[in-house]
C-alpha positions as CSV (number, residue, x, y, z in Angstrom):
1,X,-80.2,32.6,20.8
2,X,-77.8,29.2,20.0
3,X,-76.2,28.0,22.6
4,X,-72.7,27.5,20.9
5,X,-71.5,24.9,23.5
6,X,-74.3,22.1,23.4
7,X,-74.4,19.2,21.9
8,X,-77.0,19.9,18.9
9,X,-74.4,23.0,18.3
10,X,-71.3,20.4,17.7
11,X,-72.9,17.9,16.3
12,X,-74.8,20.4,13.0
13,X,-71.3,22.0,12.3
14,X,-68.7,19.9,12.8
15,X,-69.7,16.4,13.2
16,X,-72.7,16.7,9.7
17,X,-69.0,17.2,7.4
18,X,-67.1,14.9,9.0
19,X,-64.2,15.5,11.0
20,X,-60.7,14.8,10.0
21,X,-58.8,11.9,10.2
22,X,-55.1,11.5,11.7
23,X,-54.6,8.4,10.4
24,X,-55.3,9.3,6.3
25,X,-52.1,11.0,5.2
26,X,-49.6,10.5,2.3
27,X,-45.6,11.5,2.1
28,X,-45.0,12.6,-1.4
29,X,-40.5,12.8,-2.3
30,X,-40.5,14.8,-5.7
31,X,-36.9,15.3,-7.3
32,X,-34.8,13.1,-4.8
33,X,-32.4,10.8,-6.2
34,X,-35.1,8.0,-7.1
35,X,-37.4,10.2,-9.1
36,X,-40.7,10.8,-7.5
37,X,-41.8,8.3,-4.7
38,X,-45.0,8.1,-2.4
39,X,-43.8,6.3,0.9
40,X,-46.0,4.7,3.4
41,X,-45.3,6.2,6.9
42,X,-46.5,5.4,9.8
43,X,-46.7,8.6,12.0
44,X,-45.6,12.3,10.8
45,X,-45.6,15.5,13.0
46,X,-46.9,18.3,11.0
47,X,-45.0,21.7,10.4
48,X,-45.3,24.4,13.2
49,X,-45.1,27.9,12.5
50,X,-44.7,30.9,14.3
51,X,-43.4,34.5,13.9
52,X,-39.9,36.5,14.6
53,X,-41.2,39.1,17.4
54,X,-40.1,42.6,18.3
55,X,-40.6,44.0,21.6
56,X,-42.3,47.4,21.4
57,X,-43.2,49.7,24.1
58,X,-44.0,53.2,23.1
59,X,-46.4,53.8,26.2
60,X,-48.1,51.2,28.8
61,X,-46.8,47.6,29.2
62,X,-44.7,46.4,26.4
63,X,-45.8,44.3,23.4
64,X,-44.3,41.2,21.0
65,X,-44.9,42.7,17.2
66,X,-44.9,40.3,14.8
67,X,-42.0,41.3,12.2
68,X,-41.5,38.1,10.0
69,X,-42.4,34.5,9.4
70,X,-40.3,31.7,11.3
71,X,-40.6,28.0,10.7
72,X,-39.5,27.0,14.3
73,X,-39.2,23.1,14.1
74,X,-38.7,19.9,11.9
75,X,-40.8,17.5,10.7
76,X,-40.2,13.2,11.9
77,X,-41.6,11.0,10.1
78,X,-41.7,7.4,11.1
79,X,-41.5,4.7,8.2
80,X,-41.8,0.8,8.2
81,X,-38.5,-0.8,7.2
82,X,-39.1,-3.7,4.6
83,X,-36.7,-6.8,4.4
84,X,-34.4,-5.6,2.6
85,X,-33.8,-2.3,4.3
86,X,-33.9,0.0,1.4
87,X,-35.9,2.4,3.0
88,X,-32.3,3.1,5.5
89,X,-30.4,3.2,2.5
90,X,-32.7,5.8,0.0
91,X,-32.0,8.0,3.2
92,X,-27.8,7.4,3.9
93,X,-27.8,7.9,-0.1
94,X,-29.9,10.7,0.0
95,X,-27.5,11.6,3.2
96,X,-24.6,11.3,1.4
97,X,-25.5,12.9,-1.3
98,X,-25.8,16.2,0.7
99,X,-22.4,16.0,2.1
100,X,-19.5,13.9,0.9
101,X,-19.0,10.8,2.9
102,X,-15.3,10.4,1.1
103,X,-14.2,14.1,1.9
104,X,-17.0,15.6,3.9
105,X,-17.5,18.1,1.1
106,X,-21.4,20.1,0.7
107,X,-23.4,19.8,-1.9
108,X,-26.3,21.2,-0.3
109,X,-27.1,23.1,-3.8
110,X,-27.1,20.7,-5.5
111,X,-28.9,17.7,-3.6
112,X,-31.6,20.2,-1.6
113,X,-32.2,23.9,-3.3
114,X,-32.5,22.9,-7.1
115,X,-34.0,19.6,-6.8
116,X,-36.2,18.5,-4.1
117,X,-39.9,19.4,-2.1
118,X,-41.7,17.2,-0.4
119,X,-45.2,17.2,0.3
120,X,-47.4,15.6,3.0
121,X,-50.8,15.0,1.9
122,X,-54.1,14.7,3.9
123,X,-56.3,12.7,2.6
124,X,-60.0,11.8,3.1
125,X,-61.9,8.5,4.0
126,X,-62.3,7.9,0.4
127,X,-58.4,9.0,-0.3
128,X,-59.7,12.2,-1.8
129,X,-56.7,15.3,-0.8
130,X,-57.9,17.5,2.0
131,X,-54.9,19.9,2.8
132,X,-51.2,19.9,1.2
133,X,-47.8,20.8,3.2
134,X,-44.9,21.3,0.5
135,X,-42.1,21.7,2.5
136,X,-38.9,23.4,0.0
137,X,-35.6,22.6,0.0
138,X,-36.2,20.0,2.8
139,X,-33.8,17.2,3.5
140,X,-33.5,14.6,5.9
141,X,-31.1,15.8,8.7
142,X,-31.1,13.0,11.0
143,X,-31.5,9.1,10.9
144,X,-33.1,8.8,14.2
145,X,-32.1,6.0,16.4
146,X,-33.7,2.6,15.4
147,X,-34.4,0.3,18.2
148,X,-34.3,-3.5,18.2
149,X,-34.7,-6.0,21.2
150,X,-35.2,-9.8,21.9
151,X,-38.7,-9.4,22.7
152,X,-39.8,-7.3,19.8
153,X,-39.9,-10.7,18.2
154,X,-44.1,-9.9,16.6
155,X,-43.4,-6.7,16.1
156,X,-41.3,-4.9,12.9
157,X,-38.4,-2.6,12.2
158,X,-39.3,1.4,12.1
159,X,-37.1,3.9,11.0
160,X,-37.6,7.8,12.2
161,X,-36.3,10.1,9.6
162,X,-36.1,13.9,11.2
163,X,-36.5,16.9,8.1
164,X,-35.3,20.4,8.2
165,X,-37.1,22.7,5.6
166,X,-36.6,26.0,4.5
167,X,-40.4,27.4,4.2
168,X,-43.4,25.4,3.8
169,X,-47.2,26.1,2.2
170,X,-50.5,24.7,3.0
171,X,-53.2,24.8,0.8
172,X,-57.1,22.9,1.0
Protein backbone atom coordinates (compact mmCIF):
# COMPACT_ATOMS: atom_id res chain seq x y z
CA UNK A 1 0.00 0.00 0.00
CA UNK A 2 1.45 3.92 -0.83
CA UNK A 3 1.46 6.00 1.83
CA UNK A 4 -0.03 9.16 -0.07
CA UNK A 5 1.29 11.64 2.60
CA UNK A 6 5.23 10.91 2.62
CA UNK A 7 7.72 12.49 1.20
CA UNK A 8 8.75 9.84 -1.67
CA UNK A 9 4.71 10.26 -2.48
CA UNK A 10 5.15 14.27 -3.08
CA UNK A 11 8.19 14.35 -4.37
CA UNK A 12 7.27 11.27 -7.65
CA UNK A 13 4.01 13.26 -8.49
CA UNK A 14 4.22 16.61 -8.08
CA UNK A 15 7.71 17.72 -7.56
CA UNK A 16 9.28 15.07 -10.93
CA UNK A 17 6.93 17.82 -13.41
CA UNK A 18 7.65 20.65 -11.77
CA UNK A 19 5.41 22.81 -9.90
CA UNK A 20 4.11 26.01 -11.08
CA UNK A 21 5.37 29.29 -10.85
CA UNK A 22 3.55 32.49 -9.44
CA UNK A 23 5.90 34.67 -10.67
CA UNK A 24 5.68 33.50 -14.78
CA UNK A 25 2.47 35.18 -16.11
CA UNK A 26 1.64 37.54 -19.01
CA UNK A 27 -1.45 40.24 -19.40
CA UNK A 28 -2.54 40.07 -23.00
CA UNK A 29 -5.17 43.58 -24.04
CA UNK A 30 -6.68 42.42 -27.44
CA UNK A 31 -9.07 45.05 -29.17
CA UNK A 32 -8.63 48.11 -26.71
CA UNK A 33 -8.02 51.32 -28.23
CA UNK A 34 -4.13 50.64 -28.88
CA UNK A 35 -4.62 47.53 -30.83
CA UNK A 36 -3.25 44.53 -29.16
CA UNK A 37 -0.71 45.01 -26.32
CA UNK A 38 1.16 42.55 -23.86
CA UNK A 39 1.89 44.58 -20.55
CA UNK A 40 4.32 43.78 -17.96
CA UNK A 41 2.56 43.49 -14.55
CA UNK A 42 3.76 43.00 -11.59
CA UNK A 43 1.16 41.10 -9.43
CA UNK A 44 -2.46 39.92 -10.75
CA UNK A 45 -5.17 38.15 -8.60
CA UNK A 46 -6.62 35.41 -10.62
CA UNK A 47 -10.56 35.06 -11.41
CA UNK A 48 -12.68 33.36 -8.62
CA UNK A 49 -15.64 31.49 -9.44
CA UNK A 50 -18.48 30.18 -7.73
CA UNK A 51 -22.07 29.20 -8.29
CA UNK A 52 -25.82 30.93 -7.77
CA UNK A 53 -27.27 28.39 -5.01
CA UNK A 54 -30.82 27.32 -4.17
CA UNK A 55 -31.83 26.27 -0.87
CA UNK A 56 -33.69 22.87 -1.15
CA UNK A 57 -35.13 20.86 1.52
CA UNK A 58 -37.53 18.21 0.48
CA UNK A 59 -36.80 15.96 3.68
CA UNK A 60 -33.81 16.12 6.37
CA UNK A 61 -31.64 19.21 6.79
CA UNK A 62 -31.67 21.61 3.98
CA UNK A 63 -29.18 21.77 1.03
CA UNK A 64 -27.43 24.74 -1.28
CA UNK A 65 -28.21 23.35 -5.07
CA UNK A 66 -26.09 24.64 -7.47
CA UNK A 67 -28.44 26.43 -10.20
CA UNK A 68 -26.01 28.59 -12.30
CA UNK A 69 -22.48 29.95 -12.81
CA UNK A 70 -21.49 33.27 -10.95
CA UNK A 71 -18.19 35.12 -11.44
CA UNK A 72 -18.18 36.68 -7.87
CA UNK A 73 -15.11 39.13 -7.95
CA UNK A 74 -12.67 41.24 -10.07
CA UNK A 75 -9.50 40.91 -11.10
CA UNK A 76 -6.31 43.80 -9.83
CA UNK A 77 -3.68 43.94 -11.57
CA UNK A 78 -0.64 45.88 -10.51
CA UNK A 79 1.58 47.52 -13.34
CA UNK A 80 4.94 49.53 -13.22
CA UNK A 81 4.52 53.10 -14.32
CA UNK A 82 7.31 54.24 -16.81
CA UNK A 83 8.51 57.94 -16.98
CA UNK A 84 6.34 59.14 -18.96
CA UNK A 85 3.10 57.80 -17.28
CA UNK A 86 1.47 56.37 -20.29
CA UNK A 87 0.55 53.39 -18.63
CA UNK A 88 -2.22 55.97 -16.35
CA UNK A 89 -3.24 57.45 -19.41
CA UNK A 90 -3.99 54.05 -21.84
CA UNK A 91 -6.28 53.47 -18.74
CA UNK A 92 -8.19 57.19 -18.15
CA UNK A 93 -8.42 56.85 -22.14
CA UNK A 94 -9.56 53.54 -22.11
CA UNK A 95 -11.79 55.04 -19.03
CA UNK A 96 -13.13 57.61 -20.91
CA UNK A 97 -13.83 55.94 -23.63
CA UNK A 98 -16.45 53.84 -21.65
CA UNK A 99 -18.26 56.72 -20.40
CA UNK A 100 -18.10 60.36 -21.67
CA UNK A 101 -15.94 62.48 -19.62
CA UNK A 102 -17.66 65.81 -21.52
CA UNK A 103 -21.36 64.63 -20.83
CA UNK A 104 -21.09 61.41 -18.75
CA UNK A 105 -22.68 59.59 -21.58
CA UNK A 106 -22.14 55.25 -21.92
CA UNK A 107 -20.68 53.69 -24.40
CA UNK A 108 -20.19 50.56 -22.81
CA UNK A 109 -21.23 48.72 -26.24
CA UNK A 110 -19.13 50.11 -27.88
CA UNK A 111 -15.74 50.34 -25.85
CA UNK A 112 -16.38 46.76 -23.85
CA UNK A 113 -19.00 44.18 -25.57
CA UNK A 114 -17.86 44.43 -29.33
CA UNK A 115 -14.30 45.06 -28.95
CA UNK A 116 -12.32 43.88 -26.13
CA UNK A 117 -10.96 40.38 -24.06
CA UNK A 118 -8.22 40.11 -22.22
CA UNK A 119 -6.30 37.21 -21.38
CA UNK A 120 -3.82 36.38 -18.59
CA UNK A 121 -1.39 33.96 -19.52
CA UNK A 122 0.66 31.39 -17.37
CA UNK A 123 3.61 30.69 -18.51
CA UNK A 124 6.45 28.15 -17.91
CA UNK A 125 10.19 28.50 -16.89
CA UNK A 126 10.98 28.48 -20.40
CA UNK A 127 7.95 31.06 -21.29
CA UNK A 128 6.12 28.07 -22.82
CA UNK A 129 1.84 28.81 -22.03
CA UNK A 130 0.59 26.68 -19.26
CA UNK A 131 -3.14 27.81 -18.57
CA UNK A 132 -5.13 30.88 -20.28
CA UNK A 133 -7.85 33.14 -18.49
CA UNK A 134 -9.88 35.19 -21.25
CA UNK A 135 -11.86 37.27 -19.37
CA UNK A 136 -14.98 38.91 -22.01
CA UNK A 137 -16.17 42.08 -22.14
CA UNK A 138 -13.80 43.19 -19.32
CA UNK A 139 -12.90 46.70 -18.57
CA UNK A 140 -10.99 48.54 -16.11
CA UNK A 141 -13.47 49.79 -13.49
CA UNK A 142 -11.30 51.46 -11.14
CA UNK A 143 -7.78 53.36 -11.07
CA UNK A 144 -6.79 52.24 -7.71
CA UNK A 145 -5.16 54.71 -5.50
CA UNK A 146 -1.36 55.24 -6.31
CA UNK A 147 0.80 56.04 -3.51
CA UNK A 148 3.83 58.29 -3.39
CA UNK A 149 6.05 59.44 -0.29
CA UNK A 150 9.43 61.20 0.48
CA UNK A 151 11.03 58.04 1.45
CA UNK A 152 10.02 55.93 -1.45
CA UNK A 153 12.99 57.73 -2.96
CA UNK A 154 14.73 53.83 -4.51
CA UNK A 155 11.69 52.53 -5.02
CA UNK A 156 9.15 53.22 -8.35
CA UNK A 157 5.72 54.27 -9.26
CA UNK A 158 2.89 51.30 -9.39
CA UNK A 159 -0.37 51.71 -10.63
CA UNK A 160 -3.35 49.07 -9.50
CA UNK A 161 -5.82 48.76 -12.19
CA UNK A 162 -9.21 46.83 -10.74
CA UNK A 163 -11.32 44.73 -13.92
CA UNK A 164 -14.87 43.76 -13.92
CA UNK A 165 -15.59 40.90 -16.47
CA UNK A 166 -18.59 39.44 -17.67
CA UNK A 167 -17.55 35.48 -17.93
CA UNK A 168 -14.19 34.21 -18.14
CA UNK A 169 -12.56 30.62 -19.59
CA UNK A 170 -9.62 28.72 -18.61
CA UNK A 171 -8.02 26.38 -20.73
CA UNK A 172 -4.24 24.24 -20.34
Amino acid sequence: MTNTSSIEHFKTNFLSGGLAKPSRYEVIIEGSAGGTITMPAETISLPSRGFVTMEEQWYGPPRQVPIGRKYDSSVIISFPVSRDQSERTFFETWMDEIVSPEDNRMNYEAAVVNEVMMKIQTLDELGGITSTYELKEAYPSSILPTQLGASMRNDYTRIQIQFEYREYTYTT
